[in-house]
VOBA-1610 file (N, C-alpha, C; in pm, whole numbers, padded with zeros to 5 digits, always signed):
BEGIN
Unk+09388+09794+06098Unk+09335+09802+06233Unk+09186+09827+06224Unk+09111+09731+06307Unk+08944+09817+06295Unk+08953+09837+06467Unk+08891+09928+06451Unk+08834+10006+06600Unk+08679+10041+06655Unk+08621+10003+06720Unk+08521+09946+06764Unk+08476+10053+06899Unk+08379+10127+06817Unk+08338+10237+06949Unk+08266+10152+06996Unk+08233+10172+07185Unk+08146+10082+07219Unk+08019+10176+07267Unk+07879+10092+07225Unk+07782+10132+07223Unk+07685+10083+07299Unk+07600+10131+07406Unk+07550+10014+07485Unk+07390+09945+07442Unk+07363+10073+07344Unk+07247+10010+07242Unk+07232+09905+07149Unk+07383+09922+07063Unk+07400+09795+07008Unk+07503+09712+06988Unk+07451+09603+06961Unk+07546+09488+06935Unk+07627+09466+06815Unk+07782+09480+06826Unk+07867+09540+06714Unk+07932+09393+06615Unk+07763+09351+06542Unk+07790+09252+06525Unk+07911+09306+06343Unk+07815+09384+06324Unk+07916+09395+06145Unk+08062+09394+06180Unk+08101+09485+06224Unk+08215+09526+06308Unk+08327+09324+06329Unk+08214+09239+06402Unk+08284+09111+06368Unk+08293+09039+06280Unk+08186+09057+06189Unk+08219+09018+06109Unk+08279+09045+05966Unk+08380+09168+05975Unk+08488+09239+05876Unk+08584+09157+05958Unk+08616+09186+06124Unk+08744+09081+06166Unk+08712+08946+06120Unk+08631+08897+06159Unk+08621+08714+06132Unk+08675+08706+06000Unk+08684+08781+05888Unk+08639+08744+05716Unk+08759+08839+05647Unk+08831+08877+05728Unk+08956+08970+05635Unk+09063+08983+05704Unk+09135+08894+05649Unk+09265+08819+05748Unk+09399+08956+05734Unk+09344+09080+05663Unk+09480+09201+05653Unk+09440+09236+05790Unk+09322+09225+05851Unk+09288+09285+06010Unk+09426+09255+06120Unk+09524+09317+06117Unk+09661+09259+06236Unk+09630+09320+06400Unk+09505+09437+06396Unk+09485+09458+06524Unk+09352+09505+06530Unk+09302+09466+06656Unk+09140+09555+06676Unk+09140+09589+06826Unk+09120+09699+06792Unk+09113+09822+06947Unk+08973+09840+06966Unk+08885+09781+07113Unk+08790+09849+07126Unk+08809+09945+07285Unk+08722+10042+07212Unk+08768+10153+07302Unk+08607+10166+07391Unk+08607+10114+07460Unk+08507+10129+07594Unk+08519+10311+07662Unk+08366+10319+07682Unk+08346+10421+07717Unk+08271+10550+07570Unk+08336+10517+07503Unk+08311+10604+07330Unk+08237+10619+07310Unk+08123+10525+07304Unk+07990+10585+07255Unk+07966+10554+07056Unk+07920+10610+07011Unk+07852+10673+06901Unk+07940+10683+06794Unk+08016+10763+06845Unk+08136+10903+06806Unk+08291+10865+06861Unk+08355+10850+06760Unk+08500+10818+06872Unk+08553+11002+06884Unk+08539+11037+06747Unk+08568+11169+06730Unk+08432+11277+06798Unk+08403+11295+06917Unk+08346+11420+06926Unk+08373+11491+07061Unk+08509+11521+07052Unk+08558+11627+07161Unk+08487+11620+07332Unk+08443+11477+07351Unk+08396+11472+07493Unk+08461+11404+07565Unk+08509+11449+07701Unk+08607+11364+07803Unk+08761+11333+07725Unk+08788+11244+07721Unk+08914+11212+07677Unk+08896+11146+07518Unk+08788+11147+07466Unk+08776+11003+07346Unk+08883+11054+07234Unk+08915+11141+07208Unk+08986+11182+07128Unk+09130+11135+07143Unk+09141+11175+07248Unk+09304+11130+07277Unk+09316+10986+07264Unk+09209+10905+07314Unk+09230+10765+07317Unk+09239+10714+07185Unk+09117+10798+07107Unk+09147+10744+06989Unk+09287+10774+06904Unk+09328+10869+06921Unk+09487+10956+06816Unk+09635+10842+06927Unk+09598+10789+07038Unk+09664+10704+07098Unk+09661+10577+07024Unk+09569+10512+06980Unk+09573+10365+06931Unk+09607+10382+06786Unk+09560+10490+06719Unk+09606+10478+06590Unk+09731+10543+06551Unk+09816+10632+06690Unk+09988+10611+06670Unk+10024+10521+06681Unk+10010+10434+06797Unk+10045+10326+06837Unk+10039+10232+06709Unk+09940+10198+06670Unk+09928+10096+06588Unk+10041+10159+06371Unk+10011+10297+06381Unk+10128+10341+06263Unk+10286+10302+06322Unk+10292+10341+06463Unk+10447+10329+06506Unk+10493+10155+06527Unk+10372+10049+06495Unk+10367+09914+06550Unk+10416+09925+06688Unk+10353+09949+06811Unk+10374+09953+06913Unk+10256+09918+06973Unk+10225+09846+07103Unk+10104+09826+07147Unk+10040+09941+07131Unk+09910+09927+07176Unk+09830+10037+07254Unk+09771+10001+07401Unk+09901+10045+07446Unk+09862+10055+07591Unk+09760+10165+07705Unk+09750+10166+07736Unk+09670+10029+07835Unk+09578+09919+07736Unk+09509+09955+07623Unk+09433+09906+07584Unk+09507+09745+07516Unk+09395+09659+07475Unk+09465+09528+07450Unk+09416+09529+07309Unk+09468+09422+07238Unk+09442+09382+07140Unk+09324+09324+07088Unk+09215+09364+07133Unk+09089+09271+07131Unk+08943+09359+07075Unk+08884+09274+07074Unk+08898+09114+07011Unk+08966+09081+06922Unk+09005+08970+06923Unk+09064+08880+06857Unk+08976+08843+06768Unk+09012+08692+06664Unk+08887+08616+06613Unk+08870+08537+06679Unk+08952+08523+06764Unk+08898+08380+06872Unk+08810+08432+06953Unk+08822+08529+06982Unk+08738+08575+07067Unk+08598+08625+07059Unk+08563+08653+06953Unk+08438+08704+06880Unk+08328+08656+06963Unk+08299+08510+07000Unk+08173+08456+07023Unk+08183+08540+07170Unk+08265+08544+07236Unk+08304+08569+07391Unk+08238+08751+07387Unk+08282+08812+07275Unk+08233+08968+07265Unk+08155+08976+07238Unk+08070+08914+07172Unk+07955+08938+07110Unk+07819+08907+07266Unk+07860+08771+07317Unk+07805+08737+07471Unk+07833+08836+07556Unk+07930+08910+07562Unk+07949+08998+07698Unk+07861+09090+07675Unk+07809+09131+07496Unk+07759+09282+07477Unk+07575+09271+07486Unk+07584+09103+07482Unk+07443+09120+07453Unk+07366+09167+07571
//
């Protein structure tokens, strides 16, 4: 699983390109809102984060959150962030 704090400074290009180039990747969670830090005890980020990575040990979605990006989707994330 890679997981993808979102940052509004930058553009999470490395981040696509470990998904594009390493086909063991079976899920990528980005967690909007996070920041920096997925881990630093502010608002909820914690929980969201210990949520996607049960989810993803128990193979169960992570709901609400989706599966994305994808690799199809990369060019589409990378445009929304710029």
């Amino acid at each position: 699983m890679l997981m993808i704090a979102e940052c509004s400074s930058q553009v999470r290009r490395w981040e696509t390109t470990v998904l594009a180039d390493d086909p063991a990747i079976r899920r990528t969670q980005c967690l909007p809102g996070v920041g920096h830090h997925m881990w630093k005890g502010l608002d909820d980020n914690d929980d969201r984060a210990v949520a996607v990575i049960t989810a993803f040990l128990q193979g169960k979605p992570a709901v609400p959150l989706p599966n994305y990006p994808a690799r199809d989707d990369i060019p589409a994330f990378l445009r929304d962030r710029e």
